[in-house]
C-alpha positions in Angstrom: 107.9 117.9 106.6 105.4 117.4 108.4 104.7 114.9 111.4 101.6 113.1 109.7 103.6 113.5 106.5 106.8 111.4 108.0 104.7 108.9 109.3 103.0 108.1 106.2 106.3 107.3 104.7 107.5 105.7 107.2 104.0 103.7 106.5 104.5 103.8 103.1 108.0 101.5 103.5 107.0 99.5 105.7 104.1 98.4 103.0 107.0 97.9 100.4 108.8 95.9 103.1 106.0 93.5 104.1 104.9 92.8 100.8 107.9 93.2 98.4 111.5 91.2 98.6 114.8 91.2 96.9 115.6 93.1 94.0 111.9 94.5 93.6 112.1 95.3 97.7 115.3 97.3 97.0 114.0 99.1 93.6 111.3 100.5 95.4 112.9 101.5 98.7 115.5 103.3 96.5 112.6 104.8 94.1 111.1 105.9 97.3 114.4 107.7 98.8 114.8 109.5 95.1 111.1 110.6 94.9 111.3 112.2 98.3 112.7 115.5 98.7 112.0 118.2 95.8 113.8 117.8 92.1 114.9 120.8 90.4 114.9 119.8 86.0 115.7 122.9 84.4 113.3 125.6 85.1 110.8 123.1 86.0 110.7 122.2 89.8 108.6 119.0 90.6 107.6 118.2 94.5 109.0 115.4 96.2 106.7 113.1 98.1 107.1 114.9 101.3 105.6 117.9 99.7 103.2 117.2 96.7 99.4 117.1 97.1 97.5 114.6 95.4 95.3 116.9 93.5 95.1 120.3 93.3 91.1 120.9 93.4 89.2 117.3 93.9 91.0 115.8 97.1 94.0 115.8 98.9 95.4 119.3 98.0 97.6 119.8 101.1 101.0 119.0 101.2 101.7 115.6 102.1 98.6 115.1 100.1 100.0 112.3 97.6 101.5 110.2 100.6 98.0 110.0 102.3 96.4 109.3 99.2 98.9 106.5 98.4 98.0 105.0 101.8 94.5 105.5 101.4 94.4 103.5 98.2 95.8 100.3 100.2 93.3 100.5 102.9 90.4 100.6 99.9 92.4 97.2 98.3 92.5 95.7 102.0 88.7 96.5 103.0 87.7 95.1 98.9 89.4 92.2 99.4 87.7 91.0 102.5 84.6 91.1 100.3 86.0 90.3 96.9 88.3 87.2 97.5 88.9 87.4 93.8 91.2 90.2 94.6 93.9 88.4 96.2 94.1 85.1 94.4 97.4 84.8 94.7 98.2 84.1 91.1 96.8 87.1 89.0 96.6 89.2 91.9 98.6 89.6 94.6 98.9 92.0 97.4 103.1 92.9 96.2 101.4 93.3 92.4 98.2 95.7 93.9 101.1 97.9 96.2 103.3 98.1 93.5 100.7 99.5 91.1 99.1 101.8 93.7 102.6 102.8 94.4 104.1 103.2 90.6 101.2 105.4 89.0 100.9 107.4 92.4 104.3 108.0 93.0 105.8 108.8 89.7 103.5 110.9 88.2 105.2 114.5 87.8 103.7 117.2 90.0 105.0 120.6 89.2 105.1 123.1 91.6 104.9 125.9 89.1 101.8 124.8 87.1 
């Protein structure tokens, strides 16, 4: 892994740690710890968030690639919302609700190594 690629996980949970708590907090941490390292399913072998790029022609194609985009996608929410104070209204949305959808369609979307 490499060093960029550690810290933006390391970045990654302390976003999940500042904005999430309790039962959500540890759901995440733990889906974070599982999606990590590589998974073997059958023939199939999907790359773990150390390793999988974002894309694998229109941005982010390196490995490590999904972790920066992850991060990349908060800093657009954070730089929007100083403009848009609609997006953090604290009811409908809410930074925990924007991190955890940034974070859920990211990081749990398959990437196969062998496609």
């Amino acid at each position: 892994m490499s060093i960029k690629t550690a810290e933006g996980l390391r970045g990654l949970k302390k976003l999940l740690e500042t904005h999430l708590q309790g039962e959500d907090l540890q759901k995440h941490l733990t889906m974070a710890d599982e999606l990590t390292p590589d998974q073997q399913v059958g023939p199939q072998l999907y790359l773990g968030l150390e390793r999988a790029p974002a894309g694998k022609r229109n941005h982010h194609d390196f490995e490590g690639g999904l972790v920066t985009h992850l991060l990349e996608m908060w800093e657009t929410y954070e730089v929007l919302k100083g403009h848009f104070p609609y997006l953090e209204d604290g009811v409908h949305v809410t930074p925990a609700r924007v991190l955890k959808g940034i974070y859920t369609m990211t990081a749990t979307r398959p990437t196969s190594a062998l496609c």
